[in-house]
TIMARTI-829036 format. One line per field, with one value per atom (N, C-alpha, C, CB): residue in one letter; atom name; x, y, z. Coordinates in steps of 0.02 Angstrom, whole numbers, m for minus. Glycine has a CB too. Layout:
<nodes>
r <- [A|...]
a <- [CA|...]
c1 <- [X|...]
c2 <- [Y|...]
c3 <- [Z|...]
</nodes>
This chain:
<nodes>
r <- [X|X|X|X|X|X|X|X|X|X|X|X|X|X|X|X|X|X|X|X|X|X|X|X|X|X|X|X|X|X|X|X|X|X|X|X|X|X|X|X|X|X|X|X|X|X|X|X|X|X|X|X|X|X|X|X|X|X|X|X|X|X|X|X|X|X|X|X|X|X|X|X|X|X|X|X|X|X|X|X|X|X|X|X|X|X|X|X|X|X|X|X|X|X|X|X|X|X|X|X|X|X|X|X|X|X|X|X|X|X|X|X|X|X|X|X|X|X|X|X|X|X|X|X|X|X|X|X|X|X|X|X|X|X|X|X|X|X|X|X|X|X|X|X|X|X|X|X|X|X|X|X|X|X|X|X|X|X|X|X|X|X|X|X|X|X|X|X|X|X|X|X|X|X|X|X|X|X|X|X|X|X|X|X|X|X|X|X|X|X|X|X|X|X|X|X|X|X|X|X|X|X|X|X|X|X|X|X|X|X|X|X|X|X|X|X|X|X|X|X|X|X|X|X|X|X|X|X|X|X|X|X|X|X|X|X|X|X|X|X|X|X|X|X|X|X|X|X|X|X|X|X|X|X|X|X|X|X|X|X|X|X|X|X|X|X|X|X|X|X|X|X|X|X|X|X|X|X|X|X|X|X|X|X|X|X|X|X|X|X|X|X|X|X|X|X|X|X|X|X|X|X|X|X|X|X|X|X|X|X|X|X|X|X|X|X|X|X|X|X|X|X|X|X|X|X|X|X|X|X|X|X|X|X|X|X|X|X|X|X|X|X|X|X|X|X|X|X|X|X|X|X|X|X|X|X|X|X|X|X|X|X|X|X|X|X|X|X|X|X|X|X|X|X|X|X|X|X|X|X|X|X|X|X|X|X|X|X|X|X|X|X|X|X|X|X|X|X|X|X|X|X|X|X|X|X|X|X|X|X|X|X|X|X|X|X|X|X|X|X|X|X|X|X|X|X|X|X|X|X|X|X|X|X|X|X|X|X|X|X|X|X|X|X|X|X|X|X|X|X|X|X|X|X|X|X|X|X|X|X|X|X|X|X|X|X|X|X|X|X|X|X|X|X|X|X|X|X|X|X|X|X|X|X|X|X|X|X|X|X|X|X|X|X|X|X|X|X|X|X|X|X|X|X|X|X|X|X|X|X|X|X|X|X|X|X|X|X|X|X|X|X|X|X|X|X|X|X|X|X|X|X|X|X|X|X|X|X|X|X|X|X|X|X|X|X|X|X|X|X|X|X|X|X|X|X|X|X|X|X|X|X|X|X|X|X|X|X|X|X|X|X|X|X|X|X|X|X|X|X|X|X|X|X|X|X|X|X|X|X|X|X|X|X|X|X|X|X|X|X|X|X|X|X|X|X|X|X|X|X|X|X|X|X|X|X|X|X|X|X|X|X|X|X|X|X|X|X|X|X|X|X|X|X|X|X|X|X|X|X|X|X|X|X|X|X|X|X|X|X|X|X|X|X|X|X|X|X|X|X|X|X|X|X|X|X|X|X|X|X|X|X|X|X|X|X|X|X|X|X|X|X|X|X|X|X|X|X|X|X|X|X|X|X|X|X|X|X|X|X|X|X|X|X|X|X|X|X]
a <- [N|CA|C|CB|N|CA|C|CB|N|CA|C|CB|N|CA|C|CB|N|CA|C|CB|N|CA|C|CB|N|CA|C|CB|N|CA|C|CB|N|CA|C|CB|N|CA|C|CB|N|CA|C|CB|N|CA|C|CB|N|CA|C|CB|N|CA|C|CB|N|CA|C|CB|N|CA|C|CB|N|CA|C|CB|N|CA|C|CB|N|CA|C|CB|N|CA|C|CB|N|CA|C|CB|N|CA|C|CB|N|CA|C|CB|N|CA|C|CB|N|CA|C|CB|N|CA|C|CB|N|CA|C|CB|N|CA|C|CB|N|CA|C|CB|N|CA|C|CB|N|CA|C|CB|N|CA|C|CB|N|CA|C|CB|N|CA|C|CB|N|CA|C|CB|N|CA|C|CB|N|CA|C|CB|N|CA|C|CB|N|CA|C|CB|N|CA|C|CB|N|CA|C|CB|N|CA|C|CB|N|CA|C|CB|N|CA|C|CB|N|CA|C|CB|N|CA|C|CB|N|CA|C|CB|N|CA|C|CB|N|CA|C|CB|N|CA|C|CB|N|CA|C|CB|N|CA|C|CB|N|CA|C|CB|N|CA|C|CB|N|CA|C|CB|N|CA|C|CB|N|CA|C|CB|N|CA|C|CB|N|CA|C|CB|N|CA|C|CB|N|CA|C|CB|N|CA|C|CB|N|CA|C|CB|N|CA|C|CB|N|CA|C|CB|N|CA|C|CB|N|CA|C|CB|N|CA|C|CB|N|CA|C|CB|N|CA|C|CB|N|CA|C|CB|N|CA|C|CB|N|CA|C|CB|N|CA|C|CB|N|CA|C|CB|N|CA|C|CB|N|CA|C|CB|N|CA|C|CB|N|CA|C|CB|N|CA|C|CB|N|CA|C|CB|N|CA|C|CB|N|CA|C|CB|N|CA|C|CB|N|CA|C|CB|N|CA|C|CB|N|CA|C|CB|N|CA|C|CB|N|CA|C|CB|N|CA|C|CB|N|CA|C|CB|N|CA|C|CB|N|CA|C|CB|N|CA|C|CB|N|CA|C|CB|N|CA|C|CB|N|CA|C|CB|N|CA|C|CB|N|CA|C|CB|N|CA|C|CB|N|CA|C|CB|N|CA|C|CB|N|CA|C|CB|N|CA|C|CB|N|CA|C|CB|N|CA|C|CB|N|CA|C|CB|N|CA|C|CB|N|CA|C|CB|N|CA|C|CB|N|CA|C|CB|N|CA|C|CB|N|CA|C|CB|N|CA|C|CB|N|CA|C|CB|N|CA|C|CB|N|CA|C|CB|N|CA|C|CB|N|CA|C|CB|N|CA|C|CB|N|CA|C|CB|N|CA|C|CB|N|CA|C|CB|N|CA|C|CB|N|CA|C|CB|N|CA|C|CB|N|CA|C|CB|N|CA|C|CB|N|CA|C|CB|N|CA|C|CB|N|CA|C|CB|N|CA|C|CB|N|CA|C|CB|N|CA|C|CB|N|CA|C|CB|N|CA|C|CB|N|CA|C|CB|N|CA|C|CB|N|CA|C|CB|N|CA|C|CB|N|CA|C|CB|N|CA|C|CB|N|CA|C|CB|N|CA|C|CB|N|CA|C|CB|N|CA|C|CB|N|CA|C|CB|N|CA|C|CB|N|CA|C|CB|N|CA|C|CB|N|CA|C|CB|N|CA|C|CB|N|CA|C|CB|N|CA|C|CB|N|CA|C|CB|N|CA|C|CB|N|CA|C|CB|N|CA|C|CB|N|CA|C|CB|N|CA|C|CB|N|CA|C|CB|N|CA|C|CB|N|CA|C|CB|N|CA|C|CB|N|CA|C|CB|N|CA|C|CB|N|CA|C|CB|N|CA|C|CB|N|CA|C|CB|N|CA|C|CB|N|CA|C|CB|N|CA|C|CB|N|CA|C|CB|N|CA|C|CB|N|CA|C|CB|N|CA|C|CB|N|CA|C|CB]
c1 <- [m500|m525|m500|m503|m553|m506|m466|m511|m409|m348|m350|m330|m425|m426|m452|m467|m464|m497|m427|m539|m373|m329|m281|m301|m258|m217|m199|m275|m233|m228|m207|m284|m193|m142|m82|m165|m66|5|57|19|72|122|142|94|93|101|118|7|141|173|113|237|167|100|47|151|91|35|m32|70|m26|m87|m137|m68|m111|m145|m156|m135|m154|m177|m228|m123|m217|m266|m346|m205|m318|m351|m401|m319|m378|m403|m429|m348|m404|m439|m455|m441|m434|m477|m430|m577|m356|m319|m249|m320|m242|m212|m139|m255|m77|m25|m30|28|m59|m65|m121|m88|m154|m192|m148|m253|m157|m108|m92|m136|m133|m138|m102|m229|m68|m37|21|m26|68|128|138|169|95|101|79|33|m6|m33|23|m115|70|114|149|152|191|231|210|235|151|99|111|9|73|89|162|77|197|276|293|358|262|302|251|329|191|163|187|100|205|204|289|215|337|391|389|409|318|347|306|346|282|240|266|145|327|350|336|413|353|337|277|396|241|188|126|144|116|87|113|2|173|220|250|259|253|256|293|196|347|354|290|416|269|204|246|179|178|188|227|118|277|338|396|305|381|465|521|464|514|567|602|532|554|579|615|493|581|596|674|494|690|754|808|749|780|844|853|829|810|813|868|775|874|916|976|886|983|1040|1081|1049|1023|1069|1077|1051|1074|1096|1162|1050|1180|1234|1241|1282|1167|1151|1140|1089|1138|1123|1071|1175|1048|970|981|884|921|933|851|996|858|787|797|774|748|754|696|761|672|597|623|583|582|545|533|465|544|539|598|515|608|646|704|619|767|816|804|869|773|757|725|730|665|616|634|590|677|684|707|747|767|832|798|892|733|721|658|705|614|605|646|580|682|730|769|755|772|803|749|844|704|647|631|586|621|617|662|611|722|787|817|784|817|835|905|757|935|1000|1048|1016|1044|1112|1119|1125|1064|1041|1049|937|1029|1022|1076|975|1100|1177|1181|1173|1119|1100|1049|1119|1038|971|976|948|916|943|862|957|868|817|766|838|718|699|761|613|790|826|908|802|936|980|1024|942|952|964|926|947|942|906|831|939|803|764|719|806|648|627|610|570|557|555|494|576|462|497|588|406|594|653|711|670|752|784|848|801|869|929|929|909|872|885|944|805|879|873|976|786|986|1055|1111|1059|1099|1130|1139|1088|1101|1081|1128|997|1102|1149|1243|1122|1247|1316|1357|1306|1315|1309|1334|1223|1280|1294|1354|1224|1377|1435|1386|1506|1342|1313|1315|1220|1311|1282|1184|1322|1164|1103|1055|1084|1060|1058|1035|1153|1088|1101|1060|1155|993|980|898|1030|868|802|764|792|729|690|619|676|591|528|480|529|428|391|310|405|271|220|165|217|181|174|203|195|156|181|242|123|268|325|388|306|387|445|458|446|397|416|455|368|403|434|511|393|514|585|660|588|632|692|686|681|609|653|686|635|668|727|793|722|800|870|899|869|852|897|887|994|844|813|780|752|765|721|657|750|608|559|512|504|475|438|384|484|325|267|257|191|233|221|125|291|117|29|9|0|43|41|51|120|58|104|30|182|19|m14|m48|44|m7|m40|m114|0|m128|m195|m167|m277|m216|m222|m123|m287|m96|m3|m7|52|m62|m34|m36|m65|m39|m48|m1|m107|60|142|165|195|165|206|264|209|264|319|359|292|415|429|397|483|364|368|298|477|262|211|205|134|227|217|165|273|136|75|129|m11|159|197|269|195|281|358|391|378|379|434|431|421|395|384|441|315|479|530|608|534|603|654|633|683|564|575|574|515|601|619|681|586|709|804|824|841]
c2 <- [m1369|m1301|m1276|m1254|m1238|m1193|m1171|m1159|m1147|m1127|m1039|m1143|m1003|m944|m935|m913|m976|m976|m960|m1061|m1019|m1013|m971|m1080|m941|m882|m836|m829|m804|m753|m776|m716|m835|m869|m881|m942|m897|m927|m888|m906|m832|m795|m820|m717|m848|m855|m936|m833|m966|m1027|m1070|m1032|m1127|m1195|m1163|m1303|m1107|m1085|m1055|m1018|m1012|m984|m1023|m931|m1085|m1110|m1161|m1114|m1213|m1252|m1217|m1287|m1154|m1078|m1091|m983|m1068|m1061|m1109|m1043|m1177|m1229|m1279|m1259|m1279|m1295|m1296|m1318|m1214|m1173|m1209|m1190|m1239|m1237|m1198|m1277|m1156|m1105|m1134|m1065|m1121|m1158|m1174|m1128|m1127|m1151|m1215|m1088|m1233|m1282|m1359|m1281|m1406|m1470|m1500|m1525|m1502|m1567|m1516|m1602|m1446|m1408|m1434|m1346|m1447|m1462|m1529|m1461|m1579|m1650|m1619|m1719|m1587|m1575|m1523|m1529|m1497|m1456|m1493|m1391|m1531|m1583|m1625|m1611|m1648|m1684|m1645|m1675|m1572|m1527|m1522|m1467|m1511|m1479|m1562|m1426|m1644|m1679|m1685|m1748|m1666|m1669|m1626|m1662|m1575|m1491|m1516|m1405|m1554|m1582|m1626|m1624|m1670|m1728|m1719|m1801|m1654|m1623|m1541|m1626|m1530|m1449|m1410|m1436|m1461|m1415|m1429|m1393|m1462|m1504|m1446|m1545|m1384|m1335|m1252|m1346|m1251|m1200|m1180|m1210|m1100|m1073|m1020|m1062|m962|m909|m866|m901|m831|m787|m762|m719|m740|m738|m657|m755|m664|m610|m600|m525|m644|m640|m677|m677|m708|m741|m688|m794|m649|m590|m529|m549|m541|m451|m510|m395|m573|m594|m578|m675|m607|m594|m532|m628|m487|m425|m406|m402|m405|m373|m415|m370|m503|m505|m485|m550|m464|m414|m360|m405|m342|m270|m267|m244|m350|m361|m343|m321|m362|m364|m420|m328|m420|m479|m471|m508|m539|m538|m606|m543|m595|m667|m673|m656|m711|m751|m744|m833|m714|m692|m714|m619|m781|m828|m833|m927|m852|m862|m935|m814|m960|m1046|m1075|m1081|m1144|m1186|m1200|m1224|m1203|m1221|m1273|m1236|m1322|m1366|m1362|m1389|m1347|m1329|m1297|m1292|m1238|m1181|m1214|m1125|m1257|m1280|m1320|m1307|m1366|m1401|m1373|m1481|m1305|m1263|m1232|m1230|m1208|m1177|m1188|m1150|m1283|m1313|m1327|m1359|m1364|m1367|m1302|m1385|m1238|m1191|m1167|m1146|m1194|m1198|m1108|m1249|m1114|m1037|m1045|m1002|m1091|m1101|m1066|m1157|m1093|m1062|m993|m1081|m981|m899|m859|m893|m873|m815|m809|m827|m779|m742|m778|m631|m764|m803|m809|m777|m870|m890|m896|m963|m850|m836|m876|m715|m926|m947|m927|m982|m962|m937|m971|m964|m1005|m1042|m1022|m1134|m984|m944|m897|m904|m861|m818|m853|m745|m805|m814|m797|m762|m767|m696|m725|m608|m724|m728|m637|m778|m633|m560|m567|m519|m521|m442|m414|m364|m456|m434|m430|m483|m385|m368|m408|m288|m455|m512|m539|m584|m586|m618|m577|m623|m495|m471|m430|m426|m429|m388|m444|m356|m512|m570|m591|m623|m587|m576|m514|m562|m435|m398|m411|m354|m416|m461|m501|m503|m553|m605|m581|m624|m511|m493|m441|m460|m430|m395|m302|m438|m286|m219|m198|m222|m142|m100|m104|m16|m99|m117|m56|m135|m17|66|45|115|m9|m32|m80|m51|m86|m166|m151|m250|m170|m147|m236|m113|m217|m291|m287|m313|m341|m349|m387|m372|m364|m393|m403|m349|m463|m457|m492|m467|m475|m459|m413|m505|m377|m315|m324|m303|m395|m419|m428|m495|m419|m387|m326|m398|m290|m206|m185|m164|m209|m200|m223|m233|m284|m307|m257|m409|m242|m228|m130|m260|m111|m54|m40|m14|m102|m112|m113|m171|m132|m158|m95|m225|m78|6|m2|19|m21|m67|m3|m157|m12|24|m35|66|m13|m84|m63|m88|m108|m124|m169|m153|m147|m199|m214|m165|m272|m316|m333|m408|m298|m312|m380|m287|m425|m496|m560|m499|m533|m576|m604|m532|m610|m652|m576|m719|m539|m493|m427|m483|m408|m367|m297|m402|m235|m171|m127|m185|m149|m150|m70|m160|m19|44|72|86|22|39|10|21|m23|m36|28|m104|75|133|104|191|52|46|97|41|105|153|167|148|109|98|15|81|38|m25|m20|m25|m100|m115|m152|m150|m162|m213|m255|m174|m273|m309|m311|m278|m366|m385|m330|m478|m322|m276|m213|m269|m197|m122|m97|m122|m141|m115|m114|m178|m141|m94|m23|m127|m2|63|97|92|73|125|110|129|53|46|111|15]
c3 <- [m696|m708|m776|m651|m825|m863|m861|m877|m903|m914|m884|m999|m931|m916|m834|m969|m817|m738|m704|m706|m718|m666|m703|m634|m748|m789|m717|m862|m692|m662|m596|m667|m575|m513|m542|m478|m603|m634|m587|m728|m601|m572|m486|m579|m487|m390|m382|m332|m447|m446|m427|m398|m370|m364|m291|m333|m257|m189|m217|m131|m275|m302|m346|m337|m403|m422|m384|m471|m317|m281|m224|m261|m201|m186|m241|m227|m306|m344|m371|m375|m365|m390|m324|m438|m283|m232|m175|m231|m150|m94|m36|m88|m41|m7|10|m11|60|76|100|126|101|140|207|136|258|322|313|374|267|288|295|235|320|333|276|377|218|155|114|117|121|69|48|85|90|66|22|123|42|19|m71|70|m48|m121|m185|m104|m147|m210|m218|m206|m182|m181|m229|m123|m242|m292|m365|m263|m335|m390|m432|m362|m408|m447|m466|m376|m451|m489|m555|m452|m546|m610|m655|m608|m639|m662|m714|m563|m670|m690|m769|m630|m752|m790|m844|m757|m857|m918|m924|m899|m903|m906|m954|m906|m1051|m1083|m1140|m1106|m1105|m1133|m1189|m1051|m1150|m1194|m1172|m1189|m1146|m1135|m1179|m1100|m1213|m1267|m1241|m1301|m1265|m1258|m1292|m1279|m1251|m1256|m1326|m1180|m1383|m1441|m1442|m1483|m1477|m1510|m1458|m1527|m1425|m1377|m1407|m1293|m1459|m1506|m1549|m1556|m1562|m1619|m1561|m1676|m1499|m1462|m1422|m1368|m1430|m1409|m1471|m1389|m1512|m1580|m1600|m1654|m1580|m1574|m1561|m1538|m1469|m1419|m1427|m1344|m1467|m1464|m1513|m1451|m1591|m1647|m1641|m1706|m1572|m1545|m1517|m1491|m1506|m1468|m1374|m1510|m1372|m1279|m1253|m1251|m1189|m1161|m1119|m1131|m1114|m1070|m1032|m1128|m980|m932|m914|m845|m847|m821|m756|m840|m731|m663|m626|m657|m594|m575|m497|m623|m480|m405|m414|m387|m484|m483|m471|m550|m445|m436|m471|m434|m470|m517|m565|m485|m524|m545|m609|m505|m601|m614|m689|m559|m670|m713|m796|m673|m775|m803|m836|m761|m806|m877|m926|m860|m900|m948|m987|m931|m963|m1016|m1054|m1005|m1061|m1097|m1133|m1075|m1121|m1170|m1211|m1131|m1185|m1238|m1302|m1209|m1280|m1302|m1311|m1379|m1253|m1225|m1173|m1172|m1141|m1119|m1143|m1126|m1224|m1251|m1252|m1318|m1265|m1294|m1217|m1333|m1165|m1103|m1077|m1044|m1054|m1024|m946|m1015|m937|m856|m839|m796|m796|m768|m687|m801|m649|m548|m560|m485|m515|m479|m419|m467|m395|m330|m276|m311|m290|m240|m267|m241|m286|m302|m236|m350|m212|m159|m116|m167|m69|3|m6|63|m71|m56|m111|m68|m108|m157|m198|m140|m250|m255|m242|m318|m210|m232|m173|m202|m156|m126|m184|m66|m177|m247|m253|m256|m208|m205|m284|m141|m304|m368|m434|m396|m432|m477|m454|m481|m412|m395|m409|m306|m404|m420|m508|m380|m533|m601|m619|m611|m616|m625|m614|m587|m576|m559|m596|m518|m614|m669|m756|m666|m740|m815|m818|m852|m756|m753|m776|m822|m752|m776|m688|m828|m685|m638|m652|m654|m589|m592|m631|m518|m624|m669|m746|m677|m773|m830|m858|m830|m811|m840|m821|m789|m873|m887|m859|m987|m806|m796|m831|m709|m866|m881|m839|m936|m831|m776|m783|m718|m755|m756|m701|m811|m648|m564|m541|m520|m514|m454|m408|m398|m408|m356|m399|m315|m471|m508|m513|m563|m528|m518|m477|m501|m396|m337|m331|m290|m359|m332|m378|m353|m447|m486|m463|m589|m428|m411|m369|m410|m300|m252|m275|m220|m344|m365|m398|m419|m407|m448|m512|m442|m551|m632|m636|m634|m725|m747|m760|m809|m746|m729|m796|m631|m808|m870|m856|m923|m837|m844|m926|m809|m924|m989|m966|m992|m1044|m1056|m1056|m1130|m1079|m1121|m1055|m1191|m997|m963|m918|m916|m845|m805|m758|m761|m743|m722|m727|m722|m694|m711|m679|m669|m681|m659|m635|m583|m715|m716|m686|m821|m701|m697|m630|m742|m564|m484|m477|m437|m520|m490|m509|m528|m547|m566|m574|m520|m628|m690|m697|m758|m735|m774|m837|m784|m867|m937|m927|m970|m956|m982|m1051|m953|m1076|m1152|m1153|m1190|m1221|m1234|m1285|m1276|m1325|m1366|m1331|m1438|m1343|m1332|m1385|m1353|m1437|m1479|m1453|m1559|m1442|m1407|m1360|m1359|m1332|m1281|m1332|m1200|m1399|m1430|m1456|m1488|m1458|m1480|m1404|m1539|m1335|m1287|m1283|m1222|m1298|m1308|m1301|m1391]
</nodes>
């Protein structure tokens, strides 16, 4: 399938784009084998055309010549995560990385995002999440976050999460610093 076909499942990992791509739901029997299929392909090509969406390089060196710290807060696999984020070469640079398999909880339940806070040693008050699924909003205002839909990201119709704050550019969230 096109890329722009399945765009709008990304966020929902391998259940939405195997949904998306071939009209199989998890309760159906052949799901688990077929993601299972999925996540080792998804593995052994992680960063094959995976990009930080354009100006999140500049809105990172940003916040760290501000002298802040930032992290990664996914619903994906440790696994998974650790060798994106080495391939992006973002390890060194993030303060912390919470997985889906971190907590008990995926999000929108606010465990990750309160584990993360923790991590960074902030009170949760203190820590602005960026998001682009309704199940980050949800989760970081469970957490006590100031939440931030992102224009640029996988999501559609951002202004029925009641964000605090929707940007269209990654730089845009230093002029609400």
């Amino acid at each position: 399938m096109p890329l722009e076909a399945l765009r709008p499942y990304a966020s929902s990992g391998a259940r939405g784009l195997i949904g998306a791509g071939l009209g199989i739901l998890p309760e159906h029997p052949e799901f688990n084998a077929l993601r299972d299929a999925f996540l080792r392909h998804y593995a052994a090509a992680i960063c094959v055309d995976t990009r930080l969406f354009p100006g999140m390089d500049e809105l990172l060196a940003a916040i760290e010549a501000r002298g802040l710290r930032w992290g990664i807060v996914t619903n994906k696999s440790t696994q998974l995560t650790r060798l994106l984020v080495q391939e992006l070469d973002l390890e060194a640079r993030s303060a912390c990385v919470v997985c889906g398999d971190t907590t008990a909880h995926l999000k929108p339940h606010p465990a990750s995002l309160l584990h993360a806070a923790n991590e960074l040693k902030l009170a949760p008050a203190e820590c602005i999440y960026l998001g682009d699924d309704k199940r980050d909003i949800d989760a970081a205002r469970a957490a006590g976050m100031r939440t931030v839909a992102v224009e640029w990201g996988y999501g559609s119709n951002l202004s029925a999460w009641l964000a605090d704050d929707i940007i269209a550019r990654p730089m845009d969230l230093i002029l609400r610093l």
